[in-house]
N, C-alpha and C positions, 0 to 999 in steps of 0.2 A: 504494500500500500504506500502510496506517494509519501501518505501525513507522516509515518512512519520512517519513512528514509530522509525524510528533511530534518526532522526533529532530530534522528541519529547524527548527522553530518554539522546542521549549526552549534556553536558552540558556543559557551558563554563566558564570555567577560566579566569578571567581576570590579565593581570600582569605575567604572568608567561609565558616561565621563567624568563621573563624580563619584564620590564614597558613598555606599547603598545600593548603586543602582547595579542592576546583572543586565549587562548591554545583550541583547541578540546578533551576534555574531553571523550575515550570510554570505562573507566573501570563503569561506569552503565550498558553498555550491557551486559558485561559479568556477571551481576548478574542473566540473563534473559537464561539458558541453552536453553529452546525453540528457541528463537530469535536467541541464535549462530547458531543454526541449520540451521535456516530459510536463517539466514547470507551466510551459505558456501554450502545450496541451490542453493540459488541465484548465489554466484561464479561459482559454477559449471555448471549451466543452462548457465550462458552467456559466458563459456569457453569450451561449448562442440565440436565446434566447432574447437579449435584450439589445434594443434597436441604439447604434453609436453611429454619431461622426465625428468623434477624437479620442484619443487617449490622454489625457496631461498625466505628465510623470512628476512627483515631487521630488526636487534635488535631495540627496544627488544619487543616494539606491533607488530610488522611484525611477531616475531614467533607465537604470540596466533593462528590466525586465519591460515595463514601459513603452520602449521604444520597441523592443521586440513582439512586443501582445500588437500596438499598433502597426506596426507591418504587416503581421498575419491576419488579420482584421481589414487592412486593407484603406485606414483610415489616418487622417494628420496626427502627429507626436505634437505635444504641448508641452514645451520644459515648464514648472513653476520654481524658482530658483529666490535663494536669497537674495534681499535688499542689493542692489546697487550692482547684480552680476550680468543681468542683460542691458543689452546696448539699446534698444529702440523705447517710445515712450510706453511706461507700466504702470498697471492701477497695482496698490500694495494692501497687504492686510497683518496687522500684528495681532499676537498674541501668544497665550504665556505657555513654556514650555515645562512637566516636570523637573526640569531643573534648568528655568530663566525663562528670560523672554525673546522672540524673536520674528521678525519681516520676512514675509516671502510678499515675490512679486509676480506678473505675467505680463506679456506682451497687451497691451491694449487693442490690439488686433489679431491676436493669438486665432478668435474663432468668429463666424456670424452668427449674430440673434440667432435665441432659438434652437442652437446647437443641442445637441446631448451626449453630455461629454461626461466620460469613466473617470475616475479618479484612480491612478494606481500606485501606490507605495511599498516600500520591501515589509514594514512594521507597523499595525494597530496599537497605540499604547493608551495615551492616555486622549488622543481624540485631536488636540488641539492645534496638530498642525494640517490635519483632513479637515477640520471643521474649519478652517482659515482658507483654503483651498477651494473648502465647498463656496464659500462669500465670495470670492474670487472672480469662480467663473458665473454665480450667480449677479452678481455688480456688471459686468460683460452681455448679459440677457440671456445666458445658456441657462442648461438646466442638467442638472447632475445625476445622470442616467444609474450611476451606482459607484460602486467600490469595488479595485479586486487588491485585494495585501499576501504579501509570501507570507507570513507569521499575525495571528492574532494573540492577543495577550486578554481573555476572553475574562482571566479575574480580574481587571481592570472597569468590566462593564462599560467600557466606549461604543460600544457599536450602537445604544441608544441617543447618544449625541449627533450620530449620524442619519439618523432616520427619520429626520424632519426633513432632511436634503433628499434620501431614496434609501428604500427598503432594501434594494441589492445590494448586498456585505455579502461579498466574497474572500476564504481565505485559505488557504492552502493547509496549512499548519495551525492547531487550537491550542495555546497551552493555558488551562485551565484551574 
């Protein structure tokens, strides 16, 4: 089983980036070309169902896989990237991270009205940098078709923060 071979292979960090936290660790999968496959497989099976015209990836694990769901998909990549890293004009949105605070931004012409655009990240945690993503592309007149994450952190309870934006929380990996 997929859920299974992920959870074997990510590893955990302890302490980082700060003392407390056990970071999720998934630059081991990406040593596994088969597995990304497998990975954005899977994304695709459990989003065939739901009508996209973009993927936005959040910086900067959101783009690995991201860009990759959005090629097979067949659909534009959207980077959402830290304060001050894209070059053309961007609407920004802050807000607080489990440990700080922090801007992400998007192109202002990233998409047209209307859109309905996936939001994709490598980690579920504690909601507030998907939840700042969702405002985002909502601020822009899209509408945020859903969520797919390589890892959910499910004892966290984020995925109800999210489902004001859309019911579709997709996640590879539950740790519970």
């Amino acid at each position: 089983m997929l859920e299974e071979k992920l959870k074997h292979i990510v590893r955990d960090v302890h302490d980082f980036p700060k003392p407390g936290i056990v970071f999720k660790d998934i630059t081991p999968l990406l040593q596994d070309a088969q597995l990304c496959t497998e990975m954005v497989d899977a994304f695709v099976e459990k989003l065939k169902d739901c009508q996209l015209d973009a993927v936005a990836g959040i910086e900067s694990r959101g783009f690995l896989f991201g860009l990759m769901l959005a090629n097979r998909l067949q659909v534009p990549f959207i980077p959402i990237r830290k304060q001050g890293k894209l070059p053309f004009h961007t609407i920004s949105e802050s807000y607080a991270l489990e440990y700080g605070q922090a801007t992400i931004e998007m192109h202002e012409d990233a998409f047209p009205k209307g859109s309905k655009v996936l939001i994709h990240d490598d980690l579920l945690a504690t909601g507030g940098t998907v939840v700042a993503a969702s405002k985002l592309i909502e601020k822009l007149g899209g509408e945020v078709a859903g969520y797919c994450f390589v890892i959910s952190l499910d004892f966290l309870n984020s995925q109800g923060r999210l489902t004001r934006f859309s019911p579709h929380i997709f996640s590879l990996a539950h740790y519970k």
